[in-house]
C-alpha positions as CSV (number, residue, x, y, z in Angstrom):
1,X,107.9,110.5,86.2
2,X,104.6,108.9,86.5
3,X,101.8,109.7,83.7
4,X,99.2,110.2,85.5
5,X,95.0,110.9,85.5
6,X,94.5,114.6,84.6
7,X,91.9,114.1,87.8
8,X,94.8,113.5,89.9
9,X,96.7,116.3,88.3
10,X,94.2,118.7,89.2
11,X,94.3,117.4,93.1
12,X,97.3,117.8,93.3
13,X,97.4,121.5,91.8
14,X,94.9,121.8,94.5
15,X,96.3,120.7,97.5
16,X,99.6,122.4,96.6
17,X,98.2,125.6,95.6
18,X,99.3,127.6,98.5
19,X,102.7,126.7,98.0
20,X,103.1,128.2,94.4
21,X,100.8,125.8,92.8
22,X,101.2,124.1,89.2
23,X,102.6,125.6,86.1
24,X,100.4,127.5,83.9
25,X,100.3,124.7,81.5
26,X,98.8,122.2,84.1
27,X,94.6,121.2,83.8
28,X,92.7,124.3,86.7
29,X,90.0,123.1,88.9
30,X,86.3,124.1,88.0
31,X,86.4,125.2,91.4
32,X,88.1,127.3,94.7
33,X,90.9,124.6,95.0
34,X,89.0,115.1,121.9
35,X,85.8,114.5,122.3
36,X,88.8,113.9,122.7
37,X,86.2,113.8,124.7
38,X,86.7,116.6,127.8
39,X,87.9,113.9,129.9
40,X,90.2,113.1,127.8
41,X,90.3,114.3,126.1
42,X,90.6,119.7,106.6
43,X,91.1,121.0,101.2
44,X,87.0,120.5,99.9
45,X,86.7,118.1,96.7
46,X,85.1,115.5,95.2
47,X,87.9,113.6,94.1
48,X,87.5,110.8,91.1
49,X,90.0,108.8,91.1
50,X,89.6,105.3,92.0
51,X,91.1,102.8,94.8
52,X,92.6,100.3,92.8
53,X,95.5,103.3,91.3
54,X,95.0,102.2,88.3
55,X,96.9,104.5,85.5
56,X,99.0,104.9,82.5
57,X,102.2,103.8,84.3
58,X,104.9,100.7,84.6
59,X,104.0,100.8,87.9
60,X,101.4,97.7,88.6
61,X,100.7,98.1,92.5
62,X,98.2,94.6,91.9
63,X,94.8,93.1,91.9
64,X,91.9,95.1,91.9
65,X,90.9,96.2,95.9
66,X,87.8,93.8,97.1
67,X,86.5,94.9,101.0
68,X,87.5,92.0,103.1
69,X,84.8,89.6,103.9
70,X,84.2,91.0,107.6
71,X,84.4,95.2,106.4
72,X,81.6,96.8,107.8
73,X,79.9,98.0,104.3
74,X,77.0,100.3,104.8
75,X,77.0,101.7,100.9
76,X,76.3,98.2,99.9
77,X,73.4,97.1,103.0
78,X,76.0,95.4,104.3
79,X,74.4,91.8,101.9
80,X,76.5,89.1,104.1
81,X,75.5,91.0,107.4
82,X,78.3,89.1,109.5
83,X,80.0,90.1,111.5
84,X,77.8,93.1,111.9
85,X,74.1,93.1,113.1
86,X,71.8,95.7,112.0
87,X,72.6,98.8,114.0
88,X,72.2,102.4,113.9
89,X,74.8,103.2,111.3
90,X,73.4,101.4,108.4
91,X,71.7,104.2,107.5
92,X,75.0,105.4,106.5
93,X,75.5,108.4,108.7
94,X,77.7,108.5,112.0
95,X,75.4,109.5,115.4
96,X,77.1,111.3,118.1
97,X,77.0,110.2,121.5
98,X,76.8,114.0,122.6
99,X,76.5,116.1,119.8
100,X,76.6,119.2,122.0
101,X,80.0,118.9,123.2
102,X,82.2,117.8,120.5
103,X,85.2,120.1,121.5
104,X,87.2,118.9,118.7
105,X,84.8,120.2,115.7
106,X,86.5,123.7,117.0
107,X,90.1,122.0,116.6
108,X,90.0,121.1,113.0
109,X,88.2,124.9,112.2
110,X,91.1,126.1,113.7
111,X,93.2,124.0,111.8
112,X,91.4,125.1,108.7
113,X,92.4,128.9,109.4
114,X,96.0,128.1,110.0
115,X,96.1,126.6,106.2
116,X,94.4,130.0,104.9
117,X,96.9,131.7,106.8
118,X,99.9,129.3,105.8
119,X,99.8,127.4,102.8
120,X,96.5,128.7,100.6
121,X,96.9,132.0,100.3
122,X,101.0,132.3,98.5
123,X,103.9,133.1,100.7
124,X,102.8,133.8,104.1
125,X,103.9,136.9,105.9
126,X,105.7,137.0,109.4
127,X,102.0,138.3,110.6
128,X,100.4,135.1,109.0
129,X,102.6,132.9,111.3
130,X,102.0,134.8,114.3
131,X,98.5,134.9,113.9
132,X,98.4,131.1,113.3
133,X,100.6,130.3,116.5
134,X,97.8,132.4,118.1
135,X,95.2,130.1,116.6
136,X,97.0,126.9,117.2
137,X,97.4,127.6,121.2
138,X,93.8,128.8,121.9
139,X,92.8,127.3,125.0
140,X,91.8,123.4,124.8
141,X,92.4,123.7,121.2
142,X,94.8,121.8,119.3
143,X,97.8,122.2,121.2
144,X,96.6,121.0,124.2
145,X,95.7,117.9,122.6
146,X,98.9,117.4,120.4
147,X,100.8,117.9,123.5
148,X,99.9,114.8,125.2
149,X,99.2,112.9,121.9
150,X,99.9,108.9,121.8
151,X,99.9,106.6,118.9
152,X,98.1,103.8,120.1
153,X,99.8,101.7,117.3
154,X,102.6,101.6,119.9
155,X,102.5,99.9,123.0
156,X,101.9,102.2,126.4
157,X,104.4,103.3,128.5
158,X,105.2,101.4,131.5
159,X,107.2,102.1,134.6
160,X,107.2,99.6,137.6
161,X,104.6,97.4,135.7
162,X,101.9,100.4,136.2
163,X,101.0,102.0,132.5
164,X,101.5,105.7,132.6
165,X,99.9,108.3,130.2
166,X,102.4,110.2,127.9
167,X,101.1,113.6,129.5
168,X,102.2,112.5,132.7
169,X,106.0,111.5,132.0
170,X,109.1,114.1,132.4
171,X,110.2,115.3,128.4
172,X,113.1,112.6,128.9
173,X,110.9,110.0,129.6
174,X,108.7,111.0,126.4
175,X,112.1,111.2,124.4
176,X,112.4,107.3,125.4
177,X,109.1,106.7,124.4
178,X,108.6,108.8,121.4
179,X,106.9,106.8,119.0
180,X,104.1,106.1,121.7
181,X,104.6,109.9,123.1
182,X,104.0,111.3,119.2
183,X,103.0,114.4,120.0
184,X,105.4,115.7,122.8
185,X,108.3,114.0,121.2
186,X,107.9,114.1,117.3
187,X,104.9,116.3,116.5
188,X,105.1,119.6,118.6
189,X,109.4,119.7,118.6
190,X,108.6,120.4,114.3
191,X,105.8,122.7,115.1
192,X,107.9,124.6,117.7
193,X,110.6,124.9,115.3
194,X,108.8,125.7,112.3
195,X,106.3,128.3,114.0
196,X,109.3,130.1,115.3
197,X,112.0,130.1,112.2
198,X,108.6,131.9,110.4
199,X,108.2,134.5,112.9
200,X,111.7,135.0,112.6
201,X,110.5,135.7,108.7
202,X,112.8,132.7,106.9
203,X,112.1,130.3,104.9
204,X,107.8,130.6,105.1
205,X,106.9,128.1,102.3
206,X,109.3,125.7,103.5
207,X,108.3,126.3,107.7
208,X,104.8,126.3,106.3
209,X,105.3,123.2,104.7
210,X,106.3,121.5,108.0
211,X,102.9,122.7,109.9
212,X,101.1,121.5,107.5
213,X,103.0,118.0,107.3
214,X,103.3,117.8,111.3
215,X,99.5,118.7,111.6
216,X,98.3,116.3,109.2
217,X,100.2,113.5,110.7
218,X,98.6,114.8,114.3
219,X,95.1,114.6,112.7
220,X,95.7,110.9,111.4
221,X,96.7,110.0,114.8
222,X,93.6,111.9,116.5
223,X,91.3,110.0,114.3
224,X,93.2,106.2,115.1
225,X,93.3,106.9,118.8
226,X,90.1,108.4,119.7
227,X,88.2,106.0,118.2
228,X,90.5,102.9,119.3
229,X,90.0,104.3,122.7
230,X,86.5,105.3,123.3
231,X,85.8,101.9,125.1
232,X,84.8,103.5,128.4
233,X,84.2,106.7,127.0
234,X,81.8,106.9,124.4
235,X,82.9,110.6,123.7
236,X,86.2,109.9,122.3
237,X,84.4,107.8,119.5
238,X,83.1,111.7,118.5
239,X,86.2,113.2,118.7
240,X,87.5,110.3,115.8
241,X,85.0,110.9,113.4
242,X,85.3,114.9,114.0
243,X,89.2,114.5,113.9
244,X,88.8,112.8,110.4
245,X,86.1,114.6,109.1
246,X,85.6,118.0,111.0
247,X,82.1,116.9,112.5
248,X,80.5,116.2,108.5
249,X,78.8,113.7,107.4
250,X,79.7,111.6,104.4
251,X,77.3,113.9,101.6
252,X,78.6,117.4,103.5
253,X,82.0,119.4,102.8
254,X,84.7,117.6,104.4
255,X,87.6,119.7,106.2
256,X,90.7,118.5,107.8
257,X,92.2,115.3,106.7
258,X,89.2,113.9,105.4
259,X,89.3,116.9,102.7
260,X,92.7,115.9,101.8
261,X,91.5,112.6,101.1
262,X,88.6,113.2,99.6
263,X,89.9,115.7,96.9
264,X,92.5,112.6,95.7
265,X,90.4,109.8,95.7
266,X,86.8,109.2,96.4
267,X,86.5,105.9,97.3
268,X,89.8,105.7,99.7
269,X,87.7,108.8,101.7
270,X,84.2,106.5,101.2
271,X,86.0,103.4,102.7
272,X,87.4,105.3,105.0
273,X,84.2,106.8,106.7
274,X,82.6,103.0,106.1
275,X,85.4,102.3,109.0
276,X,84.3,105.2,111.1
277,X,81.1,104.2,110.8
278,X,82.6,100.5,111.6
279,X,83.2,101.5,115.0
280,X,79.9,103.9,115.1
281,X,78.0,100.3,114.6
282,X,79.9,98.4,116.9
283,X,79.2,101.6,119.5
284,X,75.3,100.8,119.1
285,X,76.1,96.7,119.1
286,X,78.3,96.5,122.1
287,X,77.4,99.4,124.5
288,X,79.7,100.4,127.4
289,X,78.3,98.3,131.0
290,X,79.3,98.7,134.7
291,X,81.5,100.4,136.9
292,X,84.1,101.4,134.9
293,X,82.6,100.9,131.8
294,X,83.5,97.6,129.5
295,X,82.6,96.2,126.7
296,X,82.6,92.6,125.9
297,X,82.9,92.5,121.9
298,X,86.1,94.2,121.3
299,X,87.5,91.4,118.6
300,X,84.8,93.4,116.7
301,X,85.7,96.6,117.7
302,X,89.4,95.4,116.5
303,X,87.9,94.7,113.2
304,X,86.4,98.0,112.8
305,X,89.7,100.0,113.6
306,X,91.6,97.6,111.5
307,X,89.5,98.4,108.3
308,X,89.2,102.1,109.5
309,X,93.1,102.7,109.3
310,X,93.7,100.8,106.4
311,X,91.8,103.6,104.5
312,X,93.1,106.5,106.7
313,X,97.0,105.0,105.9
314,X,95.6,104.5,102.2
315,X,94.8,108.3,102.4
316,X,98.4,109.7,103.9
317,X,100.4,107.5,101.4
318,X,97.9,108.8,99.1
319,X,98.6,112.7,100.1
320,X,102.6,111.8,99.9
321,X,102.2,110.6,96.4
322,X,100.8,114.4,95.9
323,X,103.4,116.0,97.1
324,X,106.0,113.7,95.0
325,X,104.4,114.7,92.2
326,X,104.7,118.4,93.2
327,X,108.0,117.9,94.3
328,X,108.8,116.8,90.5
329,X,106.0,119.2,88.1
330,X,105.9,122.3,90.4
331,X,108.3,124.7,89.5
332,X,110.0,127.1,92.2
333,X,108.1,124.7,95.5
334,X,110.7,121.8,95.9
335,X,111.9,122.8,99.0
336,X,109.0,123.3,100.6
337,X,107.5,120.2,98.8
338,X,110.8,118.2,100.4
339,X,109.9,119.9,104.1
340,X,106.0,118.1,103.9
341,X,107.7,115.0,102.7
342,X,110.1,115.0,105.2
343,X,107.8,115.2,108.2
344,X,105.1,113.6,107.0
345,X,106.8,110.8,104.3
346,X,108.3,108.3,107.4
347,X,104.8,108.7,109.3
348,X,104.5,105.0,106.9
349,X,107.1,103.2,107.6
350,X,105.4,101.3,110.7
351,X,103.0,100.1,108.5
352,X,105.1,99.8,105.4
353,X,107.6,97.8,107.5
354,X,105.2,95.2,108.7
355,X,103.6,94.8,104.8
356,X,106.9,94.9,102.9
357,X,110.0,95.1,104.7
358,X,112.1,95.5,101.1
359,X,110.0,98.3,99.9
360,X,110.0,99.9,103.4
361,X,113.6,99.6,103.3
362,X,113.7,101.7,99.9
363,X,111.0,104.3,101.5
364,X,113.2,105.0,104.4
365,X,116.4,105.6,101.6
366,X,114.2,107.8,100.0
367,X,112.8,110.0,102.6
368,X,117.1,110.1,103.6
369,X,117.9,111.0,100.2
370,X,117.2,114.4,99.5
371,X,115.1,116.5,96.5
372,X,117.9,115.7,94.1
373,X,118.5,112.2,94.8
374,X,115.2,110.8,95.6
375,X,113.7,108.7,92.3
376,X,110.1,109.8,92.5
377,X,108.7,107.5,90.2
378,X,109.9,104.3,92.4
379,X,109.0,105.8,95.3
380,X,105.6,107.0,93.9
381,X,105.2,103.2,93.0
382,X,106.2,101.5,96.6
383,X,103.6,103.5,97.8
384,X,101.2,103.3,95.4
385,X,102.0,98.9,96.4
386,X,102.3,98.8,99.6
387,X,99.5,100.8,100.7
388,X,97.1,99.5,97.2
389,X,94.0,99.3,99.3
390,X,92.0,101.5,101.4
């Protein structure tokens, strides 16, 4: 397998530690391991490694990682200030267009309890699961949103030329359109399945594994969509940033996904809230006018969201490389290390398909072959390729 940092060794131990954690030989932590807006409406650490994924291995995923010449980069004053102007987010923290209301802060707590229930705390009991299906389908909390959950990578849905929303076709339609229908028709089927088999008391590390994959890949999508779509609605720019982040700002304890993140690799979770704060400055630059609301810059709001998900998609493949390396080091978790890399391992192959359609060829093998039969070095080293840069 991969040698590699003791740094990411000790993230992984982390992020893993509810489902049996590392041997006793492993390096321990110093430390405890939408809006959608109403209309429409995650792990601490301060992870060291660096973006380039650079370590002791035969892998060489390429050059160093340089920020394109249009990123939006606040750490550095932004020197060539082009295409941005100055706006509000230069000074490096993202400004809520209704910090009152951001009704998904409440989503990603929630989120936070199911993993102490699930996955943090050793096997979880058939009272852990039902008190986590209670949490998860709270009113207006995350089901509600997963529910009717798009990927706005995908095109809409259409039906006699009109676009339809997701939430308002039968479940056949969504079946025909589940890659844009996520949540209905990829997301909630696993949670549904998983939240029931542990009720039913079998298999909890392994069901738990699968909430935590499918709810992961539900938060990456929350934070592309809402702030893709918060054109007319200012509000849905909130719910991104508190999707990704849980409502912190980039010195405060993350939770959610940007904890995940965060905990592996510092800079991947820096570049990524550079991109939330991307879209924060085109916000201020390019503010919604008339009736509806419009905005005439979006080939810079397209740049924003385009450097924004290369970090998030930098973070997932980096969180998959974490569970390969459980998968392969932790003894008596494999199964439930192969449910989270079954759910949440093909959530890349859109984007690994589009970069490198050989190595997303041999992703899509591997996430087919099994525990025994996948090679976990190569596929730790596709990933660590294809998705190189945040």
């Amino acid at each position: 397998m991969r040698d590699r940092t003791w740094g990411f060794l000790i993230a992984v131990c982390a992020l893993v530690g509810g489902l049996g954690g590392c041997g006793e030989d492993d390096p321990e932590p110093d430390g405890d391991a939408d809006a959608d807006s109403d209309a429409d409406a995650d792990g601490d650490g301060d992870g060291d490694g660096d973006a380039d994924g650079d370590g002791d291995s035969d892998c060489d995923p390429g050059p160093a990682c340089e920020p394109a010449d249009d990123d939006y980069r606040p750490r550095e004053g932004d020197p060539d200030d082009e295409p941005y102007a100055d706006c509000v987010a230069d000074d490096g923290d993202y400004h809520p267009f209704n910090p009152e209301s951001i009704s998904t802060i409440a989503r990603v707590a929630a989120f936070e309890t199911i993993a102490d229930l699930l996955w943090r705390g050793g096997t979880p009991t058939i009272d852990d699961f039902t008190n986590a299906l209670t949490e998860y389908s709270t009113a207006e909390g995350l089901e509600s949103r997963l529910s009717r959950r798009e990927d706005v990578h995908y095109p809409p849905v259409e039906i006699d030329g009109e676009e339809v929303q997701c939430r308002d076709l039968t479940p056949d339609q969504q079946a025909e359109n589940a890659e844009r229908c996520v949540g209905p028709a990829l997301i909630q089927p696993i949670l549904n399945d998983a939240f029931d088999a542990g009720i039913a008391g079998e298999d909890p590390e392994v069901n738990a594994a699968r909430i935590e994959a499918a709810l992961v890949w539900f938060l990456y999508v929350s934070s592309h969509k809402e702030l893709s779509t918060c054109v007319g609605s200012q509000g849905d720019c909130d719910s991104g940033w508190a999707y990704f982040t849980g409502g912190h700002q980039r010195d405060e304890t993350q939770l959610g996904l940007a904890a995940y993140v965060q905990a592996l690799e510092a800079e991947t979770f820096d570049r990524a809230f550079d991109g939330v704060l991307a879209v924060d400055c085109w916000d201020d630059l390019d503010p919604p006018a008339g009736d509806p609301p419009a905005r005439s810059n979006l080939e810079l709001r397209d740049l924003a969201i385009s450097q924004l998900d290369r970090a998030l998609l930098r973070g997932v493949a980096l969180i998959v490389i974490a569970r390969l390396e459980a998968l392969s080091t932790a003894e008596g978790t494999e199964r439930a290390a192969w449910a989270f890399l079954e759910v949440l391992g093909p959530v890349l192959d859109r984007e690994a398909t589009a970069r490198d359609g050989a190595a997303a060829g041999r992703l899509a093998a591997a996430w087919a072959a099994g525990p025994d039969a996948i090679d976990v070095e190569a596929t730790t080293c596709d990933l660590e390729t294809v998705f190189h840069c945040p």
